[in-house]
DOFIDO-810824 format. One line per field, with one value per residue: residue number from 1; chain; x negated, y, z negated of N, C-alpha, C in turn. Coordinates in Angstrom, 2 decimals. Layout:
! residues N
num: NUM;...
chaine: A;...
n.x: X;...
n.y: Y;...
n.z: Z;...
ca.x: X;...
ca.y: Y;...
ca.z: Z;...
c.x: X;...
c.y: Y;...
c.z: Z;...
! end
This chain:
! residues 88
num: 1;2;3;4;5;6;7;8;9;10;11;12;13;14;15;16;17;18;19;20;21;22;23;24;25;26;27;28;29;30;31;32;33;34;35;36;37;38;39;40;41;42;43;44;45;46;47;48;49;50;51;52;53;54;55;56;57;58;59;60;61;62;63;64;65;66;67;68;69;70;71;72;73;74;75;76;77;78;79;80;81;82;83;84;85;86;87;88
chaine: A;A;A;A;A;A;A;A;A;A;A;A;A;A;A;A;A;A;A;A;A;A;A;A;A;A;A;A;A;A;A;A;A;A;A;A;A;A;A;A;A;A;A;A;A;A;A;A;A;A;A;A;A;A;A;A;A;A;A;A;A;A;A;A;A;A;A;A;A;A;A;A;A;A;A;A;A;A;A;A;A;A;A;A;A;A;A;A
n.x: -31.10;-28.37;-26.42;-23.48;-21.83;-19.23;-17.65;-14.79;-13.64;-11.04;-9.14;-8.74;-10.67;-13.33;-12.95;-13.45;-16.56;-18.01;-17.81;-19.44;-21.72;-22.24;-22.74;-25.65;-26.86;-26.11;-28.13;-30.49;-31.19;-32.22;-30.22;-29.62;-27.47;-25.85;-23.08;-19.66;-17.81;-15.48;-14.31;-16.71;-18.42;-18.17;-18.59;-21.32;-24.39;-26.43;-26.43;-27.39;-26.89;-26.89;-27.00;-26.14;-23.85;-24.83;-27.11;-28.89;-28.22;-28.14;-29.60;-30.29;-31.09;-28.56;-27.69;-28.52;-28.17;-25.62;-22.26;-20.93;-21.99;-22.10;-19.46;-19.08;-19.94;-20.68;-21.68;-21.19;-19.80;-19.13;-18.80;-16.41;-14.15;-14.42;-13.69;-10.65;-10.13;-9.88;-8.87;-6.16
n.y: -15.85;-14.09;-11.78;-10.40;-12.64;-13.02;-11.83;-11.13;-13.77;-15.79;-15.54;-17.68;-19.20;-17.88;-18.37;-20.74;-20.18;-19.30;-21.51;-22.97;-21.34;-21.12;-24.08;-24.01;-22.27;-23.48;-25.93;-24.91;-22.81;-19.65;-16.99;-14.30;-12.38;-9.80;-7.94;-6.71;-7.47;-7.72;-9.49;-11.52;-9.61;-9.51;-11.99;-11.92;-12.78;-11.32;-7.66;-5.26;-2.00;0.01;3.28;6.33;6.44;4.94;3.57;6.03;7.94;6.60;4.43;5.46;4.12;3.36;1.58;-0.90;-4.50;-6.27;-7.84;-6.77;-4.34;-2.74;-2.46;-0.91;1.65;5.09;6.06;4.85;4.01;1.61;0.04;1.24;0.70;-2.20;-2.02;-1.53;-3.57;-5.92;-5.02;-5.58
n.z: 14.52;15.12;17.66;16.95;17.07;16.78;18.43;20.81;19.60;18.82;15.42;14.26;15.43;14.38;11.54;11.80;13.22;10.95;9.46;10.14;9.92;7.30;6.44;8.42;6.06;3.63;4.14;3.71;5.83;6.89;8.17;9.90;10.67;12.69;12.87;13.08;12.35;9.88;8.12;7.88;7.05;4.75;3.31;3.49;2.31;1.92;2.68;5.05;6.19;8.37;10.01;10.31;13.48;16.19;18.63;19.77;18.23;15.89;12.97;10.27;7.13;5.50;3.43;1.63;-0.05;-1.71;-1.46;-3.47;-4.38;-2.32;-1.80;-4.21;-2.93;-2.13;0.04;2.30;5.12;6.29;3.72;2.96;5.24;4.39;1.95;2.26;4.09;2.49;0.23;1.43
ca.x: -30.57;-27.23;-25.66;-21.75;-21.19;-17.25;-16.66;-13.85;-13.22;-9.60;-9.11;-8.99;-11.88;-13.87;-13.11;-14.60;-17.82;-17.77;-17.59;-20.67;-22.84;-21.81;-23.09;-26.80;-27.02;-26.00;-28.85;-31.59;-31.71;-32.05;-29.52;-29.52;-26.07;-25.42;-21.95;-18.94;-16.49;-15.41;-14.40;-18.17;-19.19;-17.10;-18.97;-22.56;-25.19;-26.83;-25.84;-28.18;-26.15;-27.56;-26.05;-24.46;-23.15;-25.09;-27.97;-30.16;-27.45;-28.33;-31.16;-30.81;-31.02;-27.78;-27.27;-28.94;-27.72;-24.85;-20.77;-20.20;-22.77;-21.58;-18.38;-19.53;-21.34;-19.87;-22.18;-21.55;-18.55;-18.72;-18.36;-15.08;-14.05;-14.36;-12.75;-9.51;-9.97;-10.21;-7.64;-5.05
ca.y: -14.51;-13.42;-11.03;-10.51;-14.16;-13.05;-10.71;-12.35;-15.22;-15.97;-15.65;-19.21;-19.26;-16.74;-19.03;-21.79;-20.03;-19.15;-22.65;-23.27;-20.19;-21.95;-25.38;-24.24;-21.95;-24.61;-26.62;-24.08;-21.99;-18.39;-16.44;-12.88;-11.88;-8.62;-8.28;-5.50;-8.03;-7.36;-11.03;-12.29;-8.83;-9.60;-13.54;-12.25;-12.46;-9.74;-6.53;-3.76;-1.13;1.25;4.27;7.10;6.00;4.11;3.99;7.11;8.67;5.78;4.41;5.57;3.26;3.28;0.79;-2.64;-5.33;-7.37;-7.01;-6.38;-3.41;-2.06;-1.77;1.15;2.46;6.04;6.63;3.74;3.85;0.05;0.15;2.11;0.05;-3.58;-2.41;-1.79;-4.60;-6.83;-5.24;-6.03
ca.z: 14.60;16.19;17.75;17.43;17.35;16.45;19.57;21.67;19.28;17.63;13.57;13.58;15.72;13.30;10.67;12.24;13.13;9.37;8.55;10.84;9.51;5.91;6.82;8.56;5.08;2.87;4.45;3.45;6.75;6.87;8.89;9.96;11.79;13.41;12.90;12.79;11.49;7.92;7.37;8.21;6.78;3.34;3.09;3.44;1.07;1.98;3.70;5.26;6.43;9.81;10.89;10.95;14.03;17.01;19.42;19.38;16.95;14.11;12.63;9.20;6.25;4.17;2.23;1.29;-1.08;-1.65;-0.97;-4.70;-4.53;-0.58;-2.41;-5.13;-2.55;-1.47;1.39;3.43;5.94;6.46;2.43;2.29;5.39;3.87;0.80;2.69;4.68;0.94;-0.56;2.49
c.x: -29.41;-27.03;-24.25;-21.44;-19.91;-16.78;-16.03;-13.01;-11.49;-9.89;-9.16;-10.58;-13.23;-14.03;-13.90;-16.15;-18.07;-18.20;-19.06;-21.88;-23.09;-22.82;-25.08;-27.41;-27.28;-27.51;-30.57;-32.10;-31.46;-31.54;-29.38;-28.77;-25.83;-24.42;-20.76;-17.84;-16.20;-15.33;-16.20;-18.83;-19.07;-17.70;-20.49;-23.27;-25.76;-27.13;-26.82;-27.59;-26.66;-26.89;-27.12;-24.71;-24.13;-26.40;-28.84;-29.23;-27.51;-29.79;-31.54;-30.24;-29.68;-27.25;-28.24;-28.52;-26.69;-23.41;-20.60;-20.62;-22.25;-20.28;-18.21;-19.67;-20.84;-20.20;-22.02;-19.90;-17.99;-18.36;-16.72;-14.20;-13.33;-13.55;-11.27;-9.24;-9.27;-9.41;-6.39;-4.30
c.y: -14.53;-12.39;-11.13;-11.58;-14.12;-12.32;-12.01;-13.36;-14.87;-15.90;-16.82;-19.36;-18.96;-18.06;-20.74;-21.68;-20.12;-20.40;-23.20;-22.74;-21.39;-22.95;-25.09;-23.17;-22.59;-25.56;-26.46;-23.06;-20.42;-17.69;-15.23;-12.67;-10.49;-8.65;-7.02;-6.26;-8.25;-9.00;-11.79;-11.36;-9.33;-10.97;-13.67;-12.12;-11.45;-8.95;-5.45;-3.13;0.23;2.28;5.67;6.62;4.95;4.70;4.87;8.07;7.66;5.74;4.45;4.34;4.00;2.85;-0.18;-3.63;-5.96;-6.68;-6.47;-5.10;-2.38;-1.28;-0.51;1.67;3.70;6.46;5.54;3.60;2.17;-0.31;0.38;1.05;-1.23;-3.11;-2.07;-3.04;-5.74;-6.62;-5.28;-6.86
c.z: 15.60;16.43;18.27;17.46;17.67;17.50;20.48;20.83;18.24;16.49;13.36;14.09;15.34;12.50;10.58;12.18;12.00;8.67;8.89;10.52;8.26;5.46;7.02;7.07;3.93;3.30;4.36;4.68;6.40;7.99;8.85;11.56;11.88;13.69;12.61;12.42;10.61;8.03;7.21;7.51;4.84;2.63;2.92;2.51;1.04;2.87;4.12;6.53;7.58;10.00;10.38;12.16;15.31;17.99;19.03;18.71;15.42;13.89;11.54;8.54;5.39;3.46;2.36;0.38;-0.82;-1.50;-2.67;-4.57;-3.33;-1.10;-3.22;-4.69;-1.37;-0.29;2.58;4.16;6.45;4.59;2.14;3.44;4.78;2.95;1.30;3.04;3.57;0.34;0.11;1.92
! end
């Protein structure tokens, strides 16, 4: 389990971790990242989505499933998000 692995790190640096997540995945491990960075958000298999917004203002369930699905998905502000991010 992580948290934020990507705070601080360079875009190349990102893409590194990335390459590293990749690798202990590829190898049959199971990884669960806590993450606000579309690129890492945009690569995962699967997404479950917290809010509205943080702390003792979140909590609720709004979304679960995959990026193809996050994408349809009108209630999810990390949804609408990523798909800017994606179509950059």
């Amino acid at each position: 389990m992580l948290d934020e692995p990507s705070t601080g790190l360079h875009p190349s640096d990102t893409e590194r971790l990335m390459k590293i997540l990749n690798r202990l995945v590829d190898k049959g491990n199971t990884l669960i990242v806590i993450e606000h960075n579309l690129d890492i958000i945009s690569q995962a298999d699967w997404i479950i989505d917290i809010g509205p917004g943080a702390g003792k203002y979140g909590g609720t369930l709004i979304f679960e499933g995959t990026v193809t699905e996050l994408l349809q998905n009108t209630s999810s502000v990390t949804g609408e998000y990523l798909k800017k991010h994606l179509t950059k």
